[in-house]
C-alpha positions in Angstrom: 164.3 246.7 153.0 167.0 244.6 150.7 168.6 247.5 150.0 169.9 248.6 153.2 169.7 244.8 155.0 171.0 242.4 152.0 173.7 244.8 150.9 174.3 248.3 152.4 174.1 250.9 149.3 172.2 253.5 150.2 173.3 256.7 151.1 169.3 258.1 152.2 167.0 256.0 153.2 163.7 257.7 154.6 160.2 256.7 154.9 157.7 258.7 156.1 154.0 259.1 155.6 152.5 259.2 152.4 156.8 259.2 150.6 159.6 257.0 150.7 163.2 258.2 149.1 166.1 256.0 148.4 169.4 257.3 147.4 172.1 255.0 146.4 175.8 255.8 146.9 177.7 256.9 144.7 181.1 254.8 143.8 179.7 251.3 144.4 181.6 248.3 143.2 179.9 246.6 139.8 178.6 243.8 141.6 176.7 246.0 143.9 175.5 248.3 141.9 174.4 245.6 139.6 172.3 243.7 142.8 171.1 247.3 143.9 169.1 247.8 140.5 167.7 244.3 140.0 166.4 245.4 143.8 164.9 248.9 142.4 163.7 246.7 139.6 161.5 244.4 141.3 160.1 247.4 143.5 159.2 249.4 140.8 157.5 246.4 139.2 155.8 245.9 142.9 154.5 249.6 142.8 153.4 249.7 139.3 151.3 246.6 139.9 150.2 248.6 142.7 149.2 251.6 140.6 147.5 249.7 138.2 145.2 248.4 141.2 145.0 252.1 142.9 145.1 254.5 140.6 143.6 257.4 142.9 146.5 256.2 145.9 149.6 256.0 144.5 151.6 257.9 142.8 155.3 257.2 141.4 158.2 259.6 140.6 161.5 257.9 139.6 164.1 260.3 139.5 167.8 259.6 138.0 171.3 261.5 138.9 170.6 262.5 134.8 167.7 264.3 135.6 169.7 266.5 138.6 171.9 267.6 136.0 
């Protein structure tokens, strides 16, 4: 995965049946932080084309350090 191979921002990183979560860390340089989203970009892009195909399979829940406060 780009995120933890191309540049190492995550904080979690687990994948397991049926759920992946990704947690970035927190205090990341601009440049990282700006690579780190065009990466969460293109997969959400990825898994909404996904959705649009699969419907009954997939679900998607984005969830922001906003919404944990």
């Amino acid at each position: 995965m780009g995120l933890s191979e191309y540049i190492n921002v995550l904080s979690e990183l687990k994948i397991q049946e049926g759920e992946m979560r990704l947690k970035l860390k927190k205090g990341l340089p601009e440049s990282e932080a700006l690579q780190a989203k065009a990466i969460f970009e293109a997969m959400r892009l990825g898994l909404l084309g996904i959705l649009e195909e699969y419907p009954d399979y997939i679900t998607i829940e984005v969830k922001t350090e906003e919404d944990s406060i």
